[in-house]
RODRENLO-629631 format. One record per residue (C-alpha): residue number from 1; residue in three letters; chain; y, z, x. Coordinates in steps of 0.1 Angstrom, whole numbers. Layout:
BEGIN
> num	residu	chaine	y	z	x
> NUM	Ala	A	Y	Z	X
...
***
This chain:
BEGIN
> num	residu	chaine	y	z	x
> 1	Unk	A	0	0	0
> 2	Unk	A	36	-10	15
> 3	Unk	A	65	9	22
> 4	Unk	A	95	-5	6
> 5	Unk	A	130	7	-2
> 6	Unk	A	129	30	-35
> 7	Unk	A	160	6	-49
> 8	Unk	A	136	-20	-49
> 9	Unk	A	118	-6	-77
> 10	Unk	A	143	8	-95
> 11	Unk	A	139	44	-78
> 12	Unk	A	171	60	-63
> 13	Unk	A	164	67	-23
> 14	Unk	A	192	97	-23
> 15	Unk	A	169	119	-53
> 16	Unk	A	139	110	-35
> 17	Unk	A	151	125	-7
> 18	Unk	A	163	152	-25
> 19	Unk	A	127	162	-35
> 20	Unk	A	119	160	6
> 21	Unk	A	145	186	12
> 22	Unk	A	135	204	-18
> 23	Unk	A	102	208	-4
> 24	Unk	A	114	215	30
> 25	Unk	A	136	244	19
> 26	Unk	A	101	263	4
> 27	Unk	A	85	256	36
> 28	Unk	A	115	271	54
> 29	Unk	A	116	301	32
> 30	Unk	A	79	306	41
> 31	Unk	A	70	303	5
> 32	Unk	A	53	271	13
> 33	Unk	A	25	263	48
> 34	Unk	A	31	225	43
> 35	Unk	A	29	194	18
> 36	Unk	A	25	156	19
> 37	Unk	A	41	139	-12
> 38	Unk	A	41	104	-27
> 39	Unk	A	57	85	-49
> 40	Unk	A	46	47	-61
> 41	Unk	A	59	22	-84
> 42	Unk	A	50	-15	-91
> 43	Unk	A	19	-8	-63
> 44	Unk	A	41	0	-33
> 45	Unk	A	52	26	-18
> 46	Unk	A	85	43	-24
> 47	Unk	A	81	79	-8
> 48	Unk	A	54	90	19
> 49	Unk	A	64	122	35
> 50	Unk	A	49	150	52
> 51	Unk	A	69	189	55
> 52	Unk	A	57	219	71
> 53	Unk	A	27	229	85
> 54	Unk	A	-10	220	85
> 55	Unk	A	-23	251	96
> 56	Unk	A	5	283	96
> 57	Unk	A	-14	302	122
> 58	Unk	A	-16	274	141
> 59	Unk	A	15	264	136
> 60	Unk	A	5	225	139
> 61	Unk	A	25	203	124
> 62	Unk	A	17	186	91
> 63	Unk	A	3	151	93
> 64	Unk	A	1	125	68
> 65	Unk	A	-33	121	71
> 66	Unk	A	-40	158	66
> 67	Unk	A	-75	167	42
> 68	Unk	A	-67	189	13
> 69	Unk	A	-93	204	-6
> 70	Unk	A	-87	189	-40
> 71	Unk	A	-106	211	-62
> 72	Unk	A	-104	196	-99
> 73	Unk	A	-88	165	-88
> 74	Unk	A	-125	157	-85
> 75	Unk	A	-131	159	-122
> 76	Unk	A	-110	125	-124
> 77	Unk	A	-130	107	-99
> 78	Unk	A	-163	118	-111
> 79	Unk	A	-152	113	-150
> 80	Unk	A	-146	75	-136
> 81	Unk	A	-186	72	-120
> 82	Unk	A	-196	86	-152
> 83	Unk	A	-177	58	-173
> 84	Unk	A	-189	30	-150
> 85	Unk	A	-224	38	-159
> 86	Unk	A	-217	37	-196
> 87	Unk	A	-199	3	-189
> 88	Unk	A	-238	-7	-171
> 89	Unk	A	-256	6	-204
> 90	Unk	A	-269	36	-191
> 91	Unk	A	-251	60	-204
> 92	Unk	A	-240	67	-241
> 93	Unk	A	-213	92	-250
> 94	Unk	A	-225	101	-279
> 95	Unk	A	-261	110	-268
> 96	Unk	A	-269	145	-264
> 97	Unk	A	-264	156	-228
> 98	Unk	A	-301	169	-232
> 99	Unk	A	-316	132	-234
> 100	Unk	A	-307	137	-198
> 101	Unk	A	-310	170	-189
> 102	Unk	A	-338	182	-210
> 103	Unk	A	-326	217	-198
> 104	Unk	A	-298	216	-221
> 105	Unk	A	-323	212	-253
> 106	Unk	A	-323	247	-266
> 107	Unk	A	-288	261	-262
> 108	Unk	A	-272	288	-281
> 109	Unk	A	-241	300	-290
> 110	Unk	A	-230	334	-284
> 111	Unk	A	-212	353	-316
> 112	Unk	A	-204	387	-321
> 113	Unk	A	-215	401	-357
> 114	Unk	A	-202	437	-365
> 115	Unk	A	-195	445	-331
> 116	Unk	A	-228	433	-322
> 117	Unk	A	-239	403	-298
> 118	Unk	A	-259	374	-313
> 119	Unk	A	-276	347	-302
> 120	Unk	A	-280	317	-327
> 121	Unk	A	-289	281	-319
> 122	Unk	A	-263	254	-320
> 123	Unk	A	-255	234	-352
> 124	Unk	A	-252	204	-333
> 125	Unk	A	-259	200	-297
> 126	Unk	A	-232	190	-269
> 127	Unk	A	-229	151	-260
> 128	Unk	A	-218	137	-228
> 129	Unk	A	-184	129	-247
> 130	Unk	A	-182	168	-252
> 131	Unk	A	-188	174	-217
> 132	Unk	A	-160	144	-204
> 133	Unk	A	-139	160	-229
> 134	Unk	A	-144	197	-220
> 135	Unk	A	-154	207	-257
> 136	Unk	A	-192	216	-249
> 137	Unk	A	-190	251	-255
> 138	Unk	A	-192	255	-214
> 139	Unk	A	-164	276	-197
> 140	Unk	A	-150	291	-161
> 141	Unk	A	-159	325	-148
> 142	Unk	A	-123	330	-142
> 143	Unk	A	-109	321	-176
> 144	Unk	A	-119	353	-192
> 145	Unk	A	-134	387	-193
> 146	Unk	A	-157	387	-217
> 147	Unk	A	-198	394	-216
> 148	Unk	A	-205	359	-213
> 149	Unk	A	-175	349	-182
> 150	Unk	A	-192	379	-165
> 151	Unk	A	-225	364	-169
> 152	Unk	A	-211	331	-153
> 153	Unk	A	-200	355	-125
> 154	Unk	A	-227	376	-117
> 155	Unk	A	-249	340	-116
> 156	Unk	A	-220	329	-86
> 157	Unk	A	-225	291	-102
> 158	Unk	A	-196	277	-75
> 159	Unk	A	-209	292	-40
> 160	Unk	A	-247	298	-39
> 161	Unk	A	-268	278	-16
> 162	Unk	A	-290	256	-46
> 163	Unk	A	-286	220	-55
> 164	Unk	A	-273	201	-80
> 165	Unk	A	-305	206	-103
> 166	Unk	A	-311	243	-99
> 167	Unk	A	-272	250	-107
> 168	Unk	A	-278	231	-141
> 169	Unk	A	-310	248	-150
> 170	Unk	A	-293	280	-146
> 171	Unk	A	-257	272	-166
> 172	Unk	A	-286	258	-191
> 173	Unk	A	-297	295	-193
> 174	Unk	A	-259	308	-202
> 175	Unk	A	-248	307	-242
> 176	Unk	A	-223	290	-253
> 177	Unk	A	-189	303	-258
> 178	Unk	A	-183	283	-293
> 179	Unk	A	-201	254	-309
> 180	Unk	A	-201	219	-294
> 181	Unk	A	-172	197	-306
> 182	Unk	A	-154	224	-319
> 183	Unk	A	-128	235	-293
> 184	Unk	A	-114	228	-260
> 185	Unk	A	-121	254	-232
> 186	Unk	A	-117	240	-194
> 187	Unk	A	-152	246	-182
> 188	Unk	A	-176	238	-158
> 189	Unk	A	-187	207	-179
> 190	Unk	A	-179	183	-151
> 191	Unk	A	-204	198	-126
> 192	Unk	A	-231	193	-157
> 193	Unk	A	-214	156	-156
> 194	Unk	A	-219	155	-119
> 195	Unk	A	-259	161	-119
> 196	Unk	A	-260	138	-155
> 197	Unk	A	-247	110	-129
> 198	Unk	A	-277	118	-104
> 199	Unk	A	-307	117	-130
> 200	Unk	A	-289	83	-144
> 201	Unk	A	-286	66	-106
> 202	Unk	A	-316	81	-91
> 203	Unk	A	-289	89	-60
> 204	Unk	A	-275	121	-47
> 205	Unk	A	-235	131	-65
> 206	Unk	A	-222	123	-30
> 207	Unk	A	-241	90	-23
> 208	Unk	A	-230	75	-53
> 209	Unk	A	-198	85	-53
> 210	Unk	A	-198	72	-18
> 211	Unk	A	-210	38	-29
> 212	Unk	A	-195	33	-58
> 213	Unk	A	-163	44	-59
> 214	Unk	A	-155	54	-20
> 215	Unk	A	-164	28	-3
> 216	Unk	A	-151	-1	-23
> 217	Unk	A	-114	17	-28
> 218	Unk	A	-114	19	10
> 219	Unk	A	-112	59	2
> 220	Unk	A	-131	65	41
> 221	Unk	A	-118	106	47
> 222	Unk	A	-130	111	7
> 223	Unk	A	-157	139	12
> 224	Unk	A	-179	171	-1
> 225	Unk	A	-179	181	37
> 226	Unk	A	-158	175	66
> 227	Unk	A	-175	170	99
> 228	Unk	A	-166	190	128
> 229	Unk	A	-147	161	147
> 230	Unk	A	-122	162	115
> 231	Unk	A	-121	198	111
> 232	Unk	A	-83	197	133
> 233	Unk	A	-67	177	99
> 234	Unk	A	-79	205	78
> 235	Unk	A	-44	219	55
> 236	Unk	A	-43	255	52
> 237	Unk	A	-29	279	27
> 238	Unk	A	-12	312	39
> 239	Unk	A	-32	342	46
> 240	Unk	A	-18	363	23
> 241	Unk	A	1	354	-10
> 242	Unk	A	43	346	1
> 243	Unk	A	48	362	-36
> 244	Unk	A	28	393	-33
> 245	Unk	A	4	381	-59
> 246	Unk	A	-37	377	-59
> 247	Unk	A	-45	363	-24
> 248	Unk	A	-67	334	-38
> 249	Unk	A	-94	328	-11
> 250	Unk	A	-102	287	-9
> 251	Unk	A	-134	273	-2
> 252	Unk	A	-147	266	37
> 253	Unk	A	-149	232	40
> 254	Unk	A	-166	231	74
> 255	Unk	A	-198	243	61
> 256	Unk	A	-220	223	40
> 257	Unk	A	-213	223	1
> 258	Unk	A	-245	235	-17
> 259	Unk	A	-240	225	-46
> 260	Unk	A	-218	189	-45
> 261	Unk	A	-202	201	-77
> 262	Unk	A	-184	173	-97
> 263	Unk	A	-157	199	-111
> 264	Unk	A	-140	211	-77
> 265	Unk	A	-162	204	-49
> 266	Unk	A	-142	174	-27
> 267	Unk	A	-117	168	-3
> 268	Unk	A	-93	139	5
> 269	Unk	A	-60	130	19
> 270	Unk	A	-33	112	-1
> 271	Unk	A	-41	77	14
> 272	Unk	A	-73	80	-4
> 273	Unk	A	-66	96	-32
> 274	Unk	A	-36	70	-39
> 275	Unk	A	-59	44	-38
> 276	Unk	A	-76	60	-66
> 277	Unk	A	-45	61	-89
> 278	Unk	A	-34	29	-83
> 279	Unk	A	-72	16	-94
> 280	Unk	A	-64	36	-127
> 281	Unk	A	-23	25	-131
> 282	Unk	A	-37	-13	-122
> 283	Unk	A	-66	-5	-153
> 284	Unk	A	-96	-3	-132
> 285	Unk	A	-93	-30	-104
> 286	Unk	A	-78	-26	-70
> 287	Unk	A	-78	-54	-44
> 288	Unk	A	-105	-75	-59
> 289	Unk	A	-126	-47	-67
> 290	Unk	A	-126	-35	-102
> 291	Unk	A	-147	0	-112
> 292	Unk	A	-141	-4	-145
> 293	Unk	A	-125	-28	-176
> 294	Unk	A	-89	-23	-185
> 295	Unk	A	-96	-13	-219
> 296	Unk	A	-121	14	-206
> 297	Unk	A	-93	27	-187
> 298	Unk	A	-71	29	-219
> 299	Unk	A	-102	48	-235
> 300	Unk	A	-104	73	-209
> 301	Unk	A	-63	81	-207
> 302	Unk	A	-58	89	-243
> 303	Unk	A	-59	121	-262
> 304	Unk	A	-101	125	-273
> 305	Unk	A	-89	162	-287
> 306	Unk	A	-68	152	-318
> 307	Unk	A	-62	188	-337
> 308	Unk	A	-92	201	-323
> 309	Unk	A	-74	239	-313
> 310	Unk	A	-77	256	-275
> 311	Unk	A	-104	280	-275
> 312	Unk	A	-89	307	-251
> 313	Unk	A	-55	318	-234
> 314	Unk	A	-68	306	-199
> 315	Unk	A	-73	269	-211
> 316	Unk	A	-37	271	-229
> 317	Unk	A	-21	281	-197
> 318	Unk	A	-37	248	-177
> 319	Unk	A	-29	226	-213
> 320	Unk	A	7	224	-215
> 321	Unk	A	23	222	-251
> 322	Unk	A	26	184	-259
> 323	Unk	A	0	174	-240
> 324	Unk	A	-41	167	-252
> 325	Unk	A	-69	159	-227
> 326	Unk	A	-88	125	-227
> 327	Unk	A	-117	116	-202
> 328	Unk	A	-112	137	-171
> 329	Unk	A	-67	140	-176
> 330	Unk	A	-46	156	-196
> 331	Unk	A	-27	132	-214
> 332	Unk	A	10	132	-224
> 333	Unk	A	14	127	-268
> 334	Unk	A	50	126	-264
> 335	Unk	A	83	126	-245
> 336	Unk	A	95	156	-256
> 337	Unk	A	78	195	-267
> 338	Unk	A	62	195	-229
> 339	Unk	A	83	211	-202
> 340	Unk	A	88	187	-181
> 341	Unk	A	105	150	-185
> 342	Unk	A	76	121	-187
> 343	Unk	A	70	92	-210
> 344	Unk	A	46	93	-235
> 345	Unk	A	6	84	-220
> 346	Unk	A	9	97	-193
> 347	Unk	A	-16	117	-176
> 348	Unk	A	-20	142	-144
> 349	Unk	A	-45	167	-134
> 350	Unk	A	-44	191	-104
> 351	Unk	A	-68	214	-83
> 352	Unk	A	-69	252	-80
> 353	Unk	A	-49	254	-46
> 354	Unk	A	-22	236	-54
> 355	Unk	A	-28	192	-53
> 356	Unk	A	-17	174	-84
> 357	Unk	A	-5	141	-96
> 358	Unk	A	9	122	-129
> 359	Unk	A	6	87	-134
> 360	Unk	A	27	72	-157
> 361	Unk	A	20	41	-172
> 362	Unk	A	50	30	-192
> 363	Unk	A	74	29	-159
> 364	Unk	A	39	17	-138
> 365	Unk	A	48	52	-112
> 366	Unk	A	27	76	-100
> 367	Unk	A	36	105	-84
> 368	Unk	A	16	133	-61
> 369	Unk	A	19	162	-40
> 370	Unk	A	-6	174	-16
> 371	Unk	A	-4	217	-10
> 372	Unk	A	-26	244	2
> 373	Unk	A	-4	269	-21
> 374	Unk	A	-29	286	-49
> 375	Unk	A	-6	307	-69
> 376	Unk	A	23	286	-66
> 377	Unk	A	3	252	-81
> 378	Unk	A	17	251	-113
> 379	Unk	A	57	259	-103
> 380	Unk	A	47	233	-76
> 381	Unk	A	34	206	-105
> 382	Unk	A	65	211	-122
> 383	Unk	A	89	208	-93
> 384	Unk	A	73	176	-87
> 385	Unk	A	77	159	-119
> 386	Unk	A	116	172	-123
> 387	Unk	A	126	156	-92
> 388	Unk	A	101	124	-94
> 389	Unk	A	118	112	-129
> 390	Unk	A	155	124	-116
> 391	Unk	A	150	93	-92
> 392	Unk	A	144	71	-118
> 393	Unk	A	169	51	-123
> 394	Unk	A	157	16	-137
> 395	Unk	A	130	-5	-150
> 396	Unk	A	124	-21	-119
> 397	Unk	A	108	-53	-109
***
């Protein structure tokens, strides 16, 4: 992708720059280690910056070509593999995510009845579309406090040494927190997505990822484990929390990720992972090579929630008001109600220590920022996006 003058593209070079200093002031108030940010319009380049610092003990400077750890900004890329297969025939959305893991036959759904815990079976069992849509009854360990999240916790789904398989048989084992198709709670679902993919393909998460969607977009530093002759590009996050808060440990990348999980498990740089987004702004095809059809695309970047309500407060925090979630994004209804400017369609998602995009189809932009800062992710979103559509000044050609 080449570098051209924002003006070019209807982008004004002064507020870019603006959100460059902007992000150089946090690094300079040690509220921020570092960042890499980039801004894109009508497939070039307008902003590609790097601030701060890879590593703060270190000290080493941030490079552009630093490796984040991306955390849900997997669940995009892996929501993609999963699509492609349903373009090949193999895959069915509405199909009960048991036809493929047989695991997932005899779930149940947790319900308190006069104070008591029940266990009932589901009306209607989850389908892949529930899982792509997060609306399978599934949830996150950290999302609540309730019998069930500390099951999820005490099973340590995200960091013990199994595969793919045995960390599906065992969320198979876990109730439900509601009925499938009846709610949205941000879940583990992608991870059951993830292992879905391998039973389909017959290959590992990673190789097909690899294959499929890696290789083809050119995305080469794209990874569930960096090797040790890359472990020097490695971003890191502060050791303790600049605003006193939770120090949020982040996963070690240098050892070897047991499971691959499809929800959180990869990390990239934003080279690679621009590639990505301009594949989805371009509707599926990127310099010859198309992953999927355009109106697949479309399919995947509306809203597949309609008035279906938020199950719990966690999931409201990470679903901003005006906003629904389609196949793996969040997806803007409207211009206004959110709090932050944005055209209508568009759609973002970010990862737990602080990486997150928006790609907005209407002005043909996207926009990311590349941190290491856990309890500053969503100010950090937010910053993003204000100063992004401040720049915007035209149409463009």
């Amino acid at each position: 992708m080449n570098l051209t003058a924002p003006n070019n593209i209807g982008l004004c070079p002064e507020r870019l720059q603006g959100l460059v200093h902007t992000l150089q002031g946090e690094v300079d108030c040690q509220r921020l280690p570092g960042a890499v940010v980039m801004v894109a319009r009508h497939g070039q380049l307008a902003l590609f910056e790097s601030v701060g610092l890879l590593h703060p003990v270190a000290r080493t400077a941030m490079p552009k070509d630093a490796l984040f750890r991306i955390y849900s900004m997997t669940k995009p890329i892996v929501s993609v593999a999963a699509m492609m297969l349903m373009e090949e025939g193999k895959l069915l959305l509405g199909e009960p995510v048991a036809r493929y893991l047989p695991e997932f036959a005899a779930q149940q759904v947790l319900t308190v009845m006069d104070g008591r815990e029940e266990l009932q079976a589901v009306r209607q069992s989850a389908t892949v579309h529930d899982v792509l849509r997060h609306t399978a009854g599934l949830t996150y360990e950290f999302l609540g406090n309730t019998p069930l999240h500390r099951q999820y916790a005490r099973l340590r789904l995200g960091i013990s040494e199994r595969s793919l398989s045995e960390f599906t048989q065992q969320l198979a084992g876990l109730p439900l927190l509601f009925e499938p198709g009846t709610a949205f709670e941000y879940s583990r679902a992608t991870d059951v997505l993830g292992r879905v993919i391998e039973v389909i393909s017959g290959q590992s998460l990673p190789t097909f990822l690899r294959e499929r969607i890696f290789e083809p977009l050119g995305m080469s530093d794209t990874t569930f484990e960096v090797g040790e002759k890359h472990h020097h590009r490695i971003a890191e996050p502060f050791a303790h929390d600049p605003d006193g808060g939770l120090p949020m440990r982040v996963v070690d990348v240098r050892q070897k990720a047991r499971p691959p999980l499809g929800g959180s498990g990869l990390v990239s740089t934003a080279t690679d992972y621009a590639q990505f987004l301009q594949c989805l702004l371009n509707r599926g095809v990127l310099g010859g090579v198309r992953l999927l059809g355009s109106q697949t695309v479309d399919f995947m970047t509306a809203d597949h929630l309609g008035h279906l309500p938020v199950f719990g407060t966690g999931s409201r925090a990470l679903l901003p008001v005006g906003y629904g979630f389609g196949l793996g994004f969040a997806v803007r209804k409207q211009r206004g109600m959110a709090s932050v400017p944005g055209s209508a369609g568009t759609y973002f998602w970010g990862g737990l220590a602080g990486t997150t995009f928006f790609v907005d189809p209407h002005l043909d932009m996207f926009a990311m920022l590349m941190i290491q800062a856990p309890n500053q992710r969503e100010y950090y979103r937010m910053l993003l996006a204000n100063r992004v559509y401040a720049a915007v000044l035209e149409s463009g050609h």
